[in-house]
C-alpha positions as YAML, in Angstrom:
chain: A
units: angstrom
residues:
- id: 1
  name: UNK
  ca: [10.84, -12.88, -13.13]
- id: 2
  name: UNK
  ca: [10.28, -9.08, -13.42]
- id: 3
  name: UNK
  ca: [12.41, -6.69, -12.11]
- id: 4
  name: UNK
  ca: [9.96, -4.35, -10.42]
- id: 5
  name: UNK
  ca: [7.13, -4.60, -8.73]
- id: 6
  name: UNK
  ca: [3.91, -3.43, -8.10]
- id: 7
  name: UNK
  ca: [2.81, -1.54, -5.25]
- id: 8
  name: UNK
  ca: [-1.04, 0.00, -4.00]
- id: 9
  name: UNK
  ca: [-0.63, 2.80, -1.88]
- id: 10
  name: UNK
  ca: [-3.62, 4.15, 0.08]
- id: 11
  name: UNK
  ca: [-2.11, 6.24, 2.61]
- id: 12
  name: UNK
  ca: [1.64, 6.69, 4.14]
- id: 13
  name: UNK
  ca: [3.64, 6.23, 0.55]
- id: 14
  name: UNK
  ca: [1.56, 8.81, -0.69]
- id: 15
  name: UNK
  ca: [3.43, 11.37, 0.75]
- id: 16
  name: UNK
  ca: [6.29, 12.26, -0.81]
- id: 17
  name: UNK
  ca: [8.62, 13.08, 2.43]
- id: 18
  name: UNK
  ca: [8.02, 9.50, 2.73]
- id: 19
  name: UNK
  ca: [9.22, 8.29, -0.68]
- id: 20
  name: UNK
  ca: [12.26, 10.46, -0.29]
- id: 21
  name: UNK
  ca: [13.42, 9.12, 2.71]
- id: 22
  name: UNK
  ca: [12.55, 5.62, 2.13]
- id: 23
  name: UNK
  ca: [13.50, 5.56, -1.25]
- id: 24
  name: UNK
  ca: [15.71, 8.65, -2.24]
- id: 25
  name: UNK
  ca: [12.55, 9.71, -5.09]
- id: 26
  name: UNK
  ca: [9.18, 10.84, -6.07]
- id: 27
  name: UNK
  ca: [7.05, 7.98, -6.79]
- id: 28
  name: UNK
  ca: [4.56, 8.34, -9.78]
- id: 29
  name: UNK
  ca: [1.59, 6.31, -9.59]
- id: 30
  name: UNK
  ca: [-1.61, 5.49, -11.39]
- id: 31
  name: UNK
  ca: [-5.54, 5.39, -9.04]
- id: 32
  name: UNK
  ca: [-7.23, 2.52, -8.69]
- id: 33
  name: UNK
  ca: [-9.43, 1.41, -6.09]
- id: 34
  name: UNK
  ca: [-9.51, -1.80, -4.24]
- id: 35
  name: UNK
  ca: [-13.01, -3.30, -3.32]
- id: 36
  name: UNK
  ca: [-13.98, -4.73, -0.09]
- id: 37
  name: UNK
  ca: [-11.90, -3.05, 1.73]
- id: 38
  name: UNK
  ca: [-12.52, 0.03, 4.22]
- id: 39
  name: UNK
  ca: [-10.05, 2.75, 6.08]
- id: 40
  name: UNK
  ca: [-9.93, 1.96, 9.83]
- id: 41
  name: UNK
  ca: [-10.29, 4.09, 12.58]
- id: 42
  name: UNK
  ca: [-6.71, 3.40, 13.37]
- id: 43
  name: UNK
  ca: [-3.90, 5.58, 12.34]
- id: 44
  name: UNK
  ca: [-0.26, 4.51, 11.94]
- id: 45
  name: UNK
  ca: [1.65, 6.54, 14.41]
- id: 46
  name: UNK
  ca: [-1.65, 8.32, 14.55]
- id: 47
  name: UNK
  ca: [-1.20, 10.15, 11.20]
- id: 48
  name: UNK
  ca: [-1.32, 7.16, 8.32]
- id: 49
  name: UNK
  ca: [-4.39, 5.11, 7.89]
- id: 50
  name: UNK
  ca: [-4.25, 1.11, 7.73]
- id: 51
  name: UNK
  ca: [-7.12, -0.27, 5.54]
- id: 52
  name: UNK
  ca: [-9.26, -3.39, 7.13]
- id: 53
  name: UNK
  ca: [-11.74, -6.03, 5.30]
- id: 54
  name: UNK
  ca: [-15.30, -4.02, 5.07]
- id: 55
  name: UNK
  ca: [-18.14, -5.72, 5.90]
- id: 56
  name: UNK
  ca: [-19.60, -4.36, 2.45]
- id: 57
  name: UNK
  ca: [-18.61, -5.66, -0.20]
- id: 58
  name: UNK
  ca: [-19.20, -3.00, -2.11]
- id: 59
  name: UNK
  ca: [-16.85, -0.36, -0.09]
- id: 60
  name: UNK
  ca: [-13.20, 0.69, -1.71]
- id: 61
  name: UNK
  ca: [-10.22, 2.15, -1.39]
- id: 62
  name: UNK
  ca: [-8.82, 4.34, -3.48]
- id: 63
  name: UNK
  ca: [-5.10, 4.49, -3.75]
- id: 64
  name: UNK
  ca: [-2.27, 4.89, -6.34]
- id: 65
  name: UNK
  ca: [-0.28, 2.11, -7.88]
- id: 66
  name: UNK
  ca: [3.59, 2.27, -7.89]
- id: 67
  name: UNK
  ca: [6.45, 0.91, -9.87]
- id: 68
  name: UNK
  ca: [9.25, -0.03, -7.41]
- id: 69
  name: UNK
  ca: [12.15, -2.44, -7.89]
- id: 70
  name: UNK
  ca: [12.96, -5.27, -5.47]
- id: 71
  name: UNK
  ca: [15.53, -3.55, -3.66]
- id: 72
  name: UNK
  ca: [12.97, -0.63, -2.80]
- id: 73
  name: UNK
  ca: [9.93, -3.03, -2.13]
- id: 74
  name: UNK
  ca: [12.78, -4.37, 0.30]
- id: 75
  name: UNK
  ca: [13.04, -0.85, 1.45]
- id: 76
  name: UNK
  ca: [9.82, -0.86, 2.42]
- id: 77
  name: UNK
  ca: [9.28, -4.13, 3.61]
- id: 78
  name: UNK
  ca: [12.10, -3.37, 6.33]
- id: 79
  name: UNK
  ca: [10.16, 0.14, 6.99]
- id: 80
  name: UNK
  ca: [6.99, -1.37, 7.99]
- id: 81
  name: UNK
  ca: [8.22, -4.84, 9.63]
- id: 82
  name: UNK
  ca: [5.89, -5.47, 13.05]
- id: 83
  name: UNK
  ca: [3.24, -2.67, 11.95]
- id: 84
  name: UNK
  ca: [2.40, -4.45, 8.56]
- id: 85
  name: UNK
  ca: [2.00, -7.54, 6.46]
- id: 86
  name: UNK
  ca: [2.58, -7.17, 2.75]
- id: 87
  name: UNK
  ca: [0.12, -9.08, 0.84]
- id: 88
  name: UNK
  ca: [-1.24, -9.38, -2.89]
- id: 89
  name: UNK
  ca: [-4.89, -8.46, -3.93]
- id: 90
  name: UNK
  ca: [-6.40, -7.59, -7.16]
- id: 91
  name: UNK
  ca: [-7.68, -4.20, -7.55]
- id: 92
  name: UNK
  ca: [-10.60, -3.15, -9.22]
- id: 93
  name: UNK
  ca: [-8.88, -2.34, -12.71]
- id: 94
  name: UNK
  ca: [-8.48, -5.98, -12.61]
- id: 95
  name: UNK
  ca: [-4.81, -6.41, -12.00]
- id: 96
  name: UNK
  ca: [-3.21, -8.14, -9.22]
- id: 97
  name: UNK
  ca: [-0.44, -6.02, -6.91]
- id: 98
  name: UNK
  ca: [1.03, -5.56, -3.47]
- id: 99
  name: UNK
  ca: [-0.29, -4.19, -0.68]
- id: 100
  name: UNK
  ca: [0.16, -3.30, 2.67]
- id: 101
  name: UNK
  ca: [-2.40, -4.13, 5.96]
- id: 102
  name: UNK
  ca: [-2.56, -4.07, 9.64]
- id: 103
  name: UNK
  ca: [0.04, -6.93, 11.40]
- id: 104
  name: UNK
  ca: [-2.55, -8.46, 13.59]
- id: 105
  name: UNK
  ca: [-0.22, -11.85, 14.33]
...
C-alpha cells in the first residue's frame, strides 16, 4: 500500500491560501492534462471551476498533480463532501490518479 497519494488539481487546490488552510503547506505539483474532459460553466462558490465529461474527445484539462498523504487526501475529502465525488482517471502522461468532479447524486 503506498503511503501517499496522488492528486490532479485543475482549479481550487491550485491556490495556495487553499493548501494552507486545508493542509498547513504549499503543494508542489507536476502539469498534466486530462483528456475528455472540459471546464463547466459552473463555479464552486462561484470562484473554483468543476470540470464535466466533454462531448469531444479530444478536449483537456490541464492541471497539476500532487503528492499528498492519506491523512491530507482525508483532509480534503472532508473539505469537499456534498460538492464533490473523488474519483480515479488516467491522465494523459499515462498515469492513473485522483480527482475531483461535480456531486451530481
Amino acid at each position: 500500500m503506498r503511503l501517499t497519494q496522488h492528486l490532479f488539481s485543475y482549479g481550487t487546490l491550485q491556490d495556495e491560501d487553499i493548501q494552507k488552510y486545508l493542509l498547513t503547506r504549499k503543494l508542489k505539483g507536476k502539469r498534466d492534462i486530462l483528456i475528455g474532459y472540459c471546464i463547466s460553466q459552473k463555479k464552486f462558490k462561484g470562484k473554483y471551476p468543476i470540470i464535466e465529461v466533454s462531448k469531444n474527445r479530444l478536449d483537456g484539462v490541464k492541471g497539476k498533480v500532487f503528492k499528498v498523504s492519506y491523512v491530507e487526501l482525508y483532509e480534503i475529502d472532508t473539505f469537499a463532501a456534498n460538492i464533490f465525488n473523488r474519483m480515479e482517471i488516467t491522465l494523459k502522461s499515462g498515469t492513473k490518479e485522483w480527482v475531483y468532479t461535480e456531486n451530481l447524486g
